[in-house]
N, C-alpha and C positions, 0 to 999 in steps of 0.2 A: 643516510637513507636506510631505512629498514631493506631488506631482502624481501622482494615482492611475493606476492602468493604466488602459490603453484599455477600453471594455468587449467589445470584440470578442476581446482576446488572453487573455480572462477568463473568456470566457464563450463558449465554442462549442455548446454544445448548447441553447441555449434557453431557459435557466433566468430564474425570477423575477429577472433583474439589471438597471441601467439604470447608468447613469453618476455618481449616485447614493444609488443603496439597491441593500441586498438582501434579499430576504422570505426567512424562515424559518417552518417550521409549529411547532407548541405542541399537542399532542395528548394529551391527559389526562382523568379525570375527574374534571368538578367536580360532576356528581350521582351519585348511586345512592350503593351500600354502599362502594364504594371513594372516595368523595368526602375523606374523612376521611385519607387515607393521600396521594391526590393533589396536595391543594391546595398544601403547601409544595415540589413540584417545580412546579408554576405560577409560584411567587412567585421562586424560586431563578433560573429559569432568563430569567424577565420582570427579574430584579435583574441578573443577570451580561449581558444584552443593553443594559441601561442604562447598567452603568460600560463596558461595552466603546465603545458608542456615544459618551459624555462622552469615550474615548482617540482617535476617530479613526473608530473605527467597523473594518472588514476591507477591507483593498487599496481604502482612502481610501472607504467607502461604508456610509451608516449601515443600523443591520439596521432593519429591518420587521418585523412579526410578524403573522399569521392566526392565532388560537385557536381550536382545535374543539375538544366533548366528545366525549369517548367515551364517557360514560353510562355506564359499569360494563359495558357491555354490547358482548361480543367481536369482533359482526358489525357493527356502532358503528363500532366501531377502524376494521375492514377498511375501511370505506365510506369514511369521514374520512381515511383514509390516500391513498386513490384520487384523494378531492377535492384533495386539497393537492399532490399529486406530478401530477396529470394536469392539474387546471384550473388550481390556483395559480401549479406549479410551480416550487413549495419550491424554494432550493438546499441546505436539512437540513430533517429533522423532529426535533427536542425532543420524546420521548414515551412512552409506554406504565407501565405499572407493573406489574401481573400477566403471569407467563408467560402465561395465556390471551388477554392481547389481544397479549402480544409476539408469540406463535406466527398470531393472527389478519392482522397488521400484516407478518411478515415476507417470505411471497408476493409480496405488492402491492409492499414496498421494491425484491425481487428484481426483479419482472417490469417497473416501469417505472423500474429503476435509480437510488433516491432513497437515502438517506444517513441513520438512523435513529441519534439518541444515544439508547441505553439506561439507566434508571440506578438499577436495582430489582436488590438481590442477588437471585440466581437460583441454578437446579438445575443452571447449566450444559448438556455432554451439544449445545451449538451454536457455530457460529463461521458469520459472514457478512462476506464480502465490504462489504457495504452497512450493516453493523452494527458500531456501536463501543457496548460492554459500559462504562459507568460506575461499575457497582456492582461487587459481589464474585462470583464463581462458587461453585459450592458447598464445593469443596476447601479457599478459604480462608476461611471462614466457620465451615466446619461442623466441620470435624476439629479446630483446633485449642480450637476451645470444648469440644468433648467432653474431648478429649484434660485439658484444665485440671480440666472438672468430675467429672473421673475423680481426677486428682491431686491438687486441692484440698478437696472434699469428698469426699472416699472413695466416688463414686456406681458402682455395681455394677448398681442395675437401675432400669431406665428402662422409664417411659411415657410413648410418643410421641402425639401428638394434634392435628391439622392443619385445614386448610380442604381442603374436598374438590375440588380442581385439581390439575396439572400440576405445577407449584412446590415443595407441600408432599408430594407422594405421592412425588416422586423426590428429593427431601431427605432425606425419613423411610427412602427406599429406601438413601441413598449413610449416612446417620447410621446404621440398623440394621446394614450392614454394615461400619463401623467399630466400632461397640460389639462386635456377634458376634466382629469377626476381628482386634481390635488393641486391644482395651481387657481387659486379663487379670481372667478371671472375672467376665465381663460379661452379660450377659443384660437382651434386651426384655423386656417384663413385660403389657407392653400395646399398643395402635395402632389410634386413631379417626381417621376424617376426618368432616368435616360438612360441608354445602351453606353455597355465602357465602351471607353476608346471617342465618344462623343465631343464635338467640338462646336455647334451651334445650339447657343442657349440665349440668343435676342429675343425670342417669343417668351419665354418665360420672364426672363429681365423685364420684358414691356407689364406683364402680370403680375409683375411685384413691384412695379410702378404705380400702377395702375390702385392695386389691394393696399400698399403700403401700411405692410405689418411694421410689427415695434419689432420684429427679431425674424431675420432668415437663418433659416436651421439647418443645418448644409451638411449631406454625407456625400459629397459628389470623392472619387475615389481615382488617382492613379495619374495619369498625363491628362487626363479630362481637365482637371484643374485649372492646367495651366489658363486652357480657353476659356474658361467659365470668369476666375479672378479679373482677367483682362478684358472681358466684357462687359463686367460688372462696372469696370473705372472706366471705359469706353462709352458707358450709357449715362454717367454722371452719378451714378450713385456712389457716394462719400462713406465709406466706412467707418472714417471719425463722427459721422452724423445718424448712420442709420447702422443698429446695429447687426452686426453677423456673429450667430457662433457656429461653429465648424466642431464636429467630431472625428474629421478626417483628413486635418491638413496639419503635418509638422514641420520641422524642419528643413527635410529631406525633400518635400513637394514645393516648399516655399524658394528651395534650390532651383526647381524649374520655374515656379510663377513669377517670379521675381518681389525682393520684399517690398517695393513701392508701388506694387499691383493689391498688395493683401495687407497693407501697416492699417492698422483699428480695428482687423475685426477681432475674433476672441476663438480660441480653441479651449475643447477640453479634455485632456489627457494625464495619465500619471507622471510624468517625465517630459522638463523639458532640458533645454544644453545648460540653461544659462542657471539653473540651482545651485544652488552656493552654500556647497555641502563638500568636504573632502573626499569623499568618493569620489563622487562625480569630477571632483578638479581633476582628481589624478585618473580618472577615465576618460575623460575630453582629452586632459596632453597625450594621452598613451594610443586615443584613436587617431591624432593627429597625428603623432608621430610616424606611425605606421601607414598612412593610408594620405598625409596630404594637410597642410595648412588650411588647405579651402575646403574642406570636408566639413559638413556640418552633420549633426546627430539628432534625430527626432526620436518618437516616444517610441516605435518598432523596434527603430535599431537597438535603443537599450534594452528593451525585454527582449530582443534576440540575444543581446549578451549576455543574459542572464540564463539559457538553455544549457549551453556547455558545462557553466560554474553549478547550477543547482542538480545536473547530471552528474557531475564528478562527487559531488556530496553524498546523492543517492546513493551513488555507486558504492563507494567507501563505506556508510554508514550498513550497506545491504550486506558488505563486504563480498562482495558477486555483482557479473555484470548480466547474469539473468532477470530476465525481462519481467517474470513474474515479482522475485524479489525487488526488484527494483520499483515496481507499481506500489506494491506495499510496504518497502520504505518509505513513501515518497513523502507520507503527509507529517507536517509538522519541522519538515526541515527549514532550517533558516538560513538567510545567507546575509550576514551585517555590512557586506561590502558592496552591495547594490549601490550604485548610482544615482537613482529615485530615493538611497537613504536605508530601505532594508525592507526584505520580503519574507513572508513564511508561506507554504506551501500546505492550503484547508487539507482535509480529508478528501476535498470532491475536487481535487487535481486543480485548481486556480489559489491564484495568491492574494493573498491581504493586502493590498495598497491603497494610498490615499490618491482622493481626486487631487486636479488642480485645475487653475483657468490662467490661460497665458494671454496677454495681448503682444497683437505684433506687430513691431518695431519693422520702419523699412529698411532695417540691415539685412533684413531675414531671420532672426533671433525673436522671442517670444519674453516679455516683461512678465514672470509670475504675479497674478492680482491676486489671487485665493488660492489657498489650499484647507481642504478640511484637517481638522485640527485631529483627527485619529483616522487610524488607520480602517475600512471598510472590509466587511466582511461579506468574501464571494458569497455569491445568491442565484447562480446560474438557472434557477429556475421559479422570479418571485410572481409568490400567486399575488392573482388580478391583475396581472400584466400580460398573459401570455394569451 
């Protein structure tokens, strides 16, 4: 091991660093209705600071961690966000899941200049300085799914159906005008949203009985799920027959739905467990090992695990763990050991990855059908969409 830098030529603004460690915050929830959806970016991002730390740790200094909840609950974040950049004084925060706590959280990163890995596909429509995007933005998530379940199962009309936030209204927003304006002889048929935390959705069931589109397009988000999938097979509707694609159910949800409530319908996401890529093998054993044979990993938890690793890169390449340098390192790093296979980091703070479309198996595992054959290039904010 090299002799670590000094902490002064490392650390000019004051941050949690000493000679060393250096503290990072972990800000997620592990209660409320989004506990369910959070907990394996907790275990991903707690996993990838452990092997980092077994290599050396960042500019010779092992990480520390502070966890706070954010309780499901948006003004939660804000508070927790404050605590950890003002008192702890984070040199990053690991966190958020919902655009409603990311939009809560992103203020507070702004105003006392802290460093927030994102790792939850999102609606896009933002770029921050202080924000590095892990997940997918809506452009490569959401088009080319449609785009497939237009071509591969002949879908013409669609019923869209969401949580009632920020995420899935402007998902539903950029998805309706794809289907209207790019999908030939396309037509919405339908579009629900409902409050998180919701657990009666038989009137809608009965409306999409009733409408019987070729494709229900589903952002419903967090323990909601669980009621929705079980309703769905409750009211006879066959998912090997009718299709569903989901932008919001992995792994980690199908833990609570159970996989013979949700086996046929289709997600679309960058990352699923069952990729059969060496990375990934050796990332599934190493999440296993640490956290549980019955732990399963969906598309969250791995772009959580990719906040620590593409931080520590940052970091090294900034050779500082100031917050400005490290924003302006940030674009163009790569990381070959991604899970999903391999990431690089745009200029506008989100990553180059490729779609996929998994179908789900009732083990609770996701059979990959497609992947686009290149890598997609963020576009957080594509005109004629917004």
């Amino acid at each position: 091991m090299a002799q670590a830098p000094a902490t002064s030529a490392v650390n000019t603004t004051g941050l949690a660093v000493t000679d060393t460690e250096v503290t990072v915050g972990i800000l997620h929830s592990v209660t409320g209705t989004m506990a369910i959806s959070e907990t394996g970016s907790v275990q991903a991002e707690k996993l990838a600071i452990d092997q980092i730390n077994a290599m050396g740790g960042v500019l010779g200094r092992k990480i520390k961690f502070i966890q706070e909840d954010g309780a499901s609950d948006w003004p939660t974040f804000a508070e927790k966000a404050k605590k950890l950049l003002v008192n702890d004084k984070v040199a990053a925060i690991m966190g958020c899941w919902t655009s409603a706590s990311r939009k809560a959280v992103l203020p507070v990163v702004e105003q006392y200049n802290g460093m927030l890995y994102y790792p939850t596909f999102y609606e896009g429509l933002e770029q921050s300085k202080n924000v590095i995007y892990t997940g997918q933005e809506a452009t490569q998530q959401i088009l080319a799914g449609l785009d497939w379940v237009a071509k591969t199962k002949n879908g013409k009309t669609f019923y869209l159906i969401g949580s009632d936030y920020i995420w899935p209204r402007t998902s539903m927003k950029i998805a309706r005008k794809h289907i209207e304006g790019h999908l030939k002889d396309s037509s919405v048929v339908g579009e629900e949203y409902f409050p998180l935390g919701h657990t009666q959705f038989n009137s809608v069931i009965n409306k999409i009985k009733l409408k019987k589109p070729d494709v229900i397009y589903a952002a419903v988000v967090g323990g909601s799920n669980v009621a929705f999938y079980k309703q769905l097979k409750a009211a006879g509707i066959d998912l090997n027959k009718q299709t569903l694609l989901t932008i919001s159910v992995t792994e980690d949800e199908i833990d609570g739905i159970g996989g013979e409530n949700i086996a046929g319908a289709y997600s679309s996401m960058k990352y699923f467990q069952s990729l059969d890529n060496p990375n990934n093998k050796e990332f599934v054993a190493a999440f296993k090992k640490m956290w549980g044979e019955k732990t399963v990993i969906g598309d969250v938890t791995q772009a959580a695990y990719l906040g620590p690793w593409l931080w520590k890169m940052t970091v090294e390449k900034a050779g500082s763990f100031d917050i400005d340098k490290i924003a302006a390192a940030s674009a163009g790093i790569e990381f070959n050991k991604a899970p999903e296979g391999y990431v690089k980091i745009h200029d506008n703070h989100h990553l180059w990855s490729k779609a996929r479309i998994g179908l789900a198996l009732p083990d609770g595992q996701f059979k990959v059908v497609y992947e686009t054959p290149d890598l997609i290039e963020p576009d957080p904010f594509p005109k004629g969409y917004q």
